[in-house]
Residue frames as qw, qx, qy, qz and C-alpha x, y, z in Angstrom:
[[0.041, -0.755, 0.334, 0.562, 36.29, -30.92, 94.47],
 [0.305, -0.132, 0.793, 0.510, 36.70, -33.44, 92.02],
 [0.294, 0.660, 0.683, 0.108, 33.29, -33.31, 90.58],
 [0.298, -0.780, -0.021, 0.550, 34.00, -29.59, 90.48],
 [0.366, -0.429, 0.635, 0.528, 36.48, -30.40, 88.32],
 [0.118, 0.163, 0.858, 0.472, 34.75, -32.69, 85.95],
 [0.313, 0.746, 0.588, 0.021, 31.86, -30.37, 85.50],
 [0.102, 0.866, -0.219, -0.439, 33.75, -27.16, 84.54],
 [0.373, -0.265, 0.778, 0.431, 35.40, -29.52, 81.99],
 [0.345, 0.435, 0.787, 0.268, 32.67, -31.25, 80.66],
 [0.214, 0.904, 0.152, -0.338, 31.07, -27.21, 80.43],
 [0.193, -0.589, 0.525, 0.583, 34.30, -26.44, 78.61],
 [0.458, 0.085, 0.871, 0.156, 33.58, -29.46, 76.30],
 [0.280, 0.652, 0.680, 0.184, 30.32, -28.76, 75.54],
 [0.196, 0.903, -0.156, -0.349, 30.97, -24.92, 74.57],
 [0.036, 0.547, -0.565, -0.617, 33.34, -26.16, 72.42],
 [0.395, 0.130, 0.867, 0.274, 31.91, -28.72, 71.02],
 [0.338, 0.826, 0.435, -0.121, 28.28, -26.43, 70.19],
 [0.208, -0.717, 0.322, 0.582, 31.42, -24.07, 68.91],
 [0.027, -0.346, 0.711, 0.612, 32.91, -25.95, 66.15],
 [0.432, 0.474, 0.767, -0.007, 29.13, -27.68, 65.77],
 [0.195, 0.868, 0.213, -0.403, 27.87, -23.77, 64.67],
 [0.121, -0.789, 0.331, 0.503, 30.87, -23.03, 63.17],
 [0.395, 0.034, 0.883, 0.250, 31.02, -26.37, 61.26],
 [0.288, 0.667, 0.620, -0.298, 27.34, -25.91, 60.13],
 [0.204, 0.922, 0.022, -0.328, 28.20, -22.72, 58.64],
 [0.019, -0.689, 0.499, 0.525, 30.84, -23.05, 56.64],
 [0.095, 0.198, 0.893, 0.392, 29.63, -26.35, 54.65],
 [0.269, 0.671, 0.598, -0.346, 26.49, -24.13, 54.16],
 [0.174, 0.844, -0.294, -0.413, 28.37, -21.26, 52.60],
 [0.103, -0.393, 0.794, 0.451, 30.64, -23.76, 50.40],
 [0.263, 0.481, 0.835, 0.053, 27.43, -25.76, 49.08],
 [0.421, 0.599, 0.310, -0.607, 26.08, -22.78, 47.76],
 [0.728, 0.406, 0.532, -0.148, 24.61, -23.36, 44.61],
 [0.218, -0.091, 0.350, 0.906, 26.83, -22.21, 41.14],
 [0.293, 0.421, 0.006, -0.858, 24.81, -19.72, 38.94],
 [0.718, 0.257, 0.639, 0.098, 22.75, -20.90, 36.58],
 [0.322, -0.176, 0.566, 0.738, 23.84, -20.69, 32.71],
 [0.281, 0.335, -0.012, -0.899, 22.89, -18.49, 30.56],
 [0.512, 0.162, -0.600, -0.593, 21.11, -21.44, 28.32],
 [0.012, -0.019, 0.929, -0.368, 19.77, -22.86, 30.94],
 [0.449, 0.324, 0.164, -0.816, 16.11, -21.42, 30.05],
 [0.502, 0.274, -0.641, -0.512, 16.45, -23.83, 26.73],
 [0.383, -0.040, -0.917, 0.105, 16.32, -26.86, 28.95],
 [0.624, -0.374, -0.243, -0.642, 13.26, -27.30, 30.69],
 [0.895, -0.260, -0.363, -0.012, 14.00, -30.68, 32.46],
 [0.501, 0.250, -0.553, 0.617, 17.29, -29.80, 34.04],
 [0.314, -0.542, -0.051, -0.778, 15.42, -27.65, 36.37],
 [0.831, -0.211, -0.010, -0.515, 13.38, -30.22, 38.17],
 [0.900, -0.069, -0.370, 0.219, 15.85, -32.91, 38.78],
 [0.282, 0.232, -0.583, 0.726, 18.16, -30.68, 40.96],
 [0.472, -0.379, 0.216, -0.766, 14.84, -29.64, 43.09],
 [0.904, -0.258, -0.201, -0.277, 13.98, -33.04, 43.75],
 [0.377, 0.598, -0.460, 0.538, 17.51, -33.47, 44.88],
 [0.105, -0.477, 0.296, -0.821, 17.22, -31.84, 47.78],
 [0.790, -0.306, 0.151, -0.509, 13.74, -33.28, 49.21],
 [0.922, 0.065, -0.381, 0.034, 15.56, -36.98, 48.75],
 [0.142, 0.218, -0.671, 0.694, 18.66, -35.88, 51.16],
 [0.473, -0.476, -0.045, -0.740, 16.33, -34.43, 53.29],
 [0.813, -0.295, -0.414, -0.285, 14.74, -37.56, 54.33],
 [0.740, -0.079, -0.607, 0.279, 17.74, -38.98, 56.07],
 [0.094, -0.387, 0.417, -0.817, 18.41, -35.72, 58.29],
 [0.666, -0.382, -0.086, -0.635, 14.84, -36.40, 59.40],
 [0.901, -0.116, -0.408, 0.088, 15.18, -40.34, 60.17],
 [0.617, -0.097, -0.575, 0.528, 18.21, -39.33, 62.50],
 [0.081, -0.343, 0.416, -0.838, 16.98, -36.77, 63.95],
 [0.703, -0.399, 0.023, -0.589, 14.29, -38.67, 65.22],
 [0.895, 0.012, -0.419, 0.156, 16.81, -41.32, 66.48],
 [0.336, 0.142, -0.508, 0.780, 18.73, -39.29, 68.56],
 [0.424, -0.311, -0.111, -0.843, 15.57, -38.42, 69.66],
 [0.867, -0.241, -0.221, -0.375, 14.70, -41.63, 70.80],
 [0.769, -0.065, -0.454, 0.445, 17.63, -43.04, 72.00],
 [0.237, 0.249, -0.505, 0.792, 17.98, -40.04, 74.31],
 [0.687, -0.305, -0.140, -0.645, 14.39, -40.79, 75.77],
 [0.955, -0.153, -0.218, -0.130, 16.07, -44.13, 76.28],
 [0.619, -0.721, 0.288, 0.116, 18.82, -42.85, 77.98],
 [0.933, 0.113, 0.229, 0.252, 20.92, -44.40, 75.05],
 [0.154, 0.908, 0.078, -0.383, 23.56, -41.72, 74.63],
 [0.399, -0.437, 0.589, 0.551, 26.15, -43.03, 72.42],
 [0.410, 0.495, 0.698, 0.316, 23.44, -43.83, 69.85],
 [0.133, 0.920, 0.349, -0.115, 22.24, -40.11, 70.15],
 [0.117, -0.745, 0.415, 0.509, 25.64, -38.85, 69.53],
 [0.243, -0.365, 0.621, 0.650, 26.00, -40.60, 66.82],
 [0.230, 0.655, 0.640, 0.331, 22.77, -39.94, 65.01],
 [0.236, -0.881, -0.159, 0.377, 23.65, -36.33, 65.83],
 [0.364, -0.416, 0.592, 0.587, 27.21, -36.58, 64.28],
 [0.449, 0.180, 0.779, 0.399, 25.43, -37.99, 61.29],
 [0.166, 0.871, 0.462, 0.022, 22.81, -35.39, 61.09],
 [0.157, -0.820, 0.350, 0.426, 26.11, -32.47, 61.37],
 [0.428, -0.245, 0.693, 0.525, 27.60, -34.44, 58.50],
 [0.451, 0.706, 0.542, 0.069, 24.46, -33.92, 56.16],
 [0.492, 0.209, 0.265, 0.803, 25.43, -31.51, 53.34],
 [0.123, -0.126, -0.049, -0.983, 22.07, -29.56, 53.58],
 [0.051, -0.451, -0.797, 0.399, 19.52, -29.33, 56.18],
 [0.109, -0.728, -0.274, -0.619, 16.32, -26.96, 55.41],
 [0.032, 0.486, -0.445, 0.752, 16.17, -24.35, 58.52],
 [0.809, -0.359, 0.126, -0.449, 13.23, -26.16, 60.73],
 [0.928, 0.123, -0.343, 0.082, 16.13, -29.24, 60.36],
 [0.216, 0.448, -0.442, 0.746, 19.01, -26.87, 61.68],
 [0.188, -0.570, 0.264, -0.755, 17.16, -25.51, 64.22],
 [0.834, -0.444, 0.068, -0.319, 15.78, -28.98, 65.62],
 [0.878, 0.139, -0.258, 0.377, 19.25, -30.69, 65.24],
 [0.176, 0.516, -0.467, 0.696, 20.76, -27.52, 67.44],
 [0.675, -0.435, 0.005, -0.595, 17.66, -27.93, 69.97],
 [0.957, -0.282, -0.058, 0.031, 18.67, -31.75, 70.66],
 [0.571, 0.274, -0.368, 0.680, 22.48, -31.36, 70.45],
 [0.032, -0.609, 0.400, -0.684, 21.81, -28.86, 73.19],
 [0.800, -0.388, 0.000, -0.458, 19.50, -31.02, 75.11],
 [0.936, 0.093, -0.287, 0.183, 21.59, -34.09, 74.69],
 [0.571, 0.217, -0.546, 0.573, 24.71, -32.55, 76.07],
 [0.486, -0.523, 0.021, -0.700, 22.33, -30.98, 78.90],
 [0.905, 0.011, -0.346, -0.247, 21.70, -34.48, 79.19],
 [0.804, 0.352, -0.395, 0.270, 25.13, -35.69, 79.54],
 [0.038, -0.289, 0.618, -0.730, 26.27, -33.43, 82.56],
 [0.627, -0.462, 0.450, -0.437, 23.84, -34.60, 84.62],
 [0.982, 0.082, -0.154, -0.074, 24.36, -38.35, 83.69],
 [0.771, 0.178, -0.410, 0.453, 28.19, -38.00, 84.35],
 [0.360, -0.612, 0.102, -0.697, 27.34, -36.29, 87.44],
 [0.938, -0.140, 0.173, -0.267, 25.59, -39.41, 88.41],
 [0.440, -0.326, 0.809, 0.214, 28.77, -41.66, 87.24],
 [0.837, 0.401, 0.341, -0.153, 26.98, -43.08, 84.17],
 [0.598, -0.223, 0.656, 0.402, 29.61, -45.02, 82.09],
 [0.476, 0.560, 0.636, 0.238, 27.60, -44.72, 79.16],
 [0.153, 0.960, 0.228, 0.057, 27.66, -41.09, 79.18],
 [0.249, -0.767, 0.439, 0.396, 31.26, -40.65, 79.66],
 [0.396, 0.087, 0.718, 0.566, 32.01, -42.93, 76.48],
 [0.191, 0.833, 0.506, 0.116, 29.36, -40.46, 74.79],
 [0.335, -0.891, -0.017, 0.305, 30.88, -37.56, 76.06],
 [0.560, -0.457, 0.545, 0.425, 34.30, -38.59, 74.95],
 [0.520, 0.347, 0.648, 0.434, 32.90, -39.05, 71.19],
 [0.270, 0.855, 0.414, 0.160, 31.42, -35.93, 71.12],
 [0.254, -0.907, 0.221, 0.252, 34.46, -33.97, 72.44],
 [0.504, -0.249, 0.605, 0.564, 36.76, -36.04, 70.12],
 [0.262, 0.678, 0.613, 0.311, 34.22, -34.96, 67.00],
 [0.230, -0.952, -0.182, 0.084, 34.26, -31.64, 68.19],
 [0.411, -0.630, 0.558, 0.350, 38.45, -31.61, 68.34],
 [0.578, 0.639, -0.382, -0.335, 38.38, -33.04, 64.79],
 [0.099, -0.251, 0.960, -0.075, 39.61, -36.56, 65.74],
 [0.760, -0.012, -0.101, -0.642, 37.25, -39.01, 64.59]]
């Protein structure tokens, strides 16, 4: 019965956590949108081209952690993967093939987690605990 317990929790958890993840996601998507451009913005040529390159320079780092949480959860390592997860949710702007593989492993990962704290794994209940305090807005 106890285990019972702690898996209709940790389900609880992780629906809320993939909650405020979505919900998060979306609203620093909608507040980042871009202002209009001015009306003398046609005179300048160069301005153009330094905000596109912008973009591709963030970019990079999504990538880099998403393939860390990537690996550490190959390696079973889940406090690293939560927090190259956390880091990738903190990125101002992800392109959509970034979104959609940073939702993919956040689901996997906390897939992950229930069965690991199933099994008793220590590691995954400190993991757990970060991502449900993240999730609750307690950092």
């Amino acid at each position: 019965m106890n285990i019972t317990k702690l898996s209709a929790s940790l389900q609880f958890g992780c629906i809320l956590a993939i909650t405020a993840l979505f919900t998060g996601c979306k609203k620093q998507a909608e507040s980042q949108a871009p202002p209009p451009p001015a009306p003398d913005a046609a005179a300048q040529p160069a301005a153009p081209a330094q905000p596109a390159a912008a973009p591709a320079v963030q970019n990079v780092a999504p990538d880099a952690k998403l393939t860390e949480a990537q690996t550490a959860m190959k390696a079973h390592d889940y406090e690293k993967a939560v927090d190259a997860l956390l880091a990738v949710q903190r990125q101002r702007q992800l392109s959509e093939q970034q979104a959609a593989l940073y939702q993919s492993q956040m689901r996997t990962l906390q897939r992950d987690l229930a069965g690991a704290l199933a099994r008793g794994d220590p590691a995954a209940k400190a993991a757990a605990d970060k991502l449900r305090a993240s999730a609750s807005g307690a950092h």
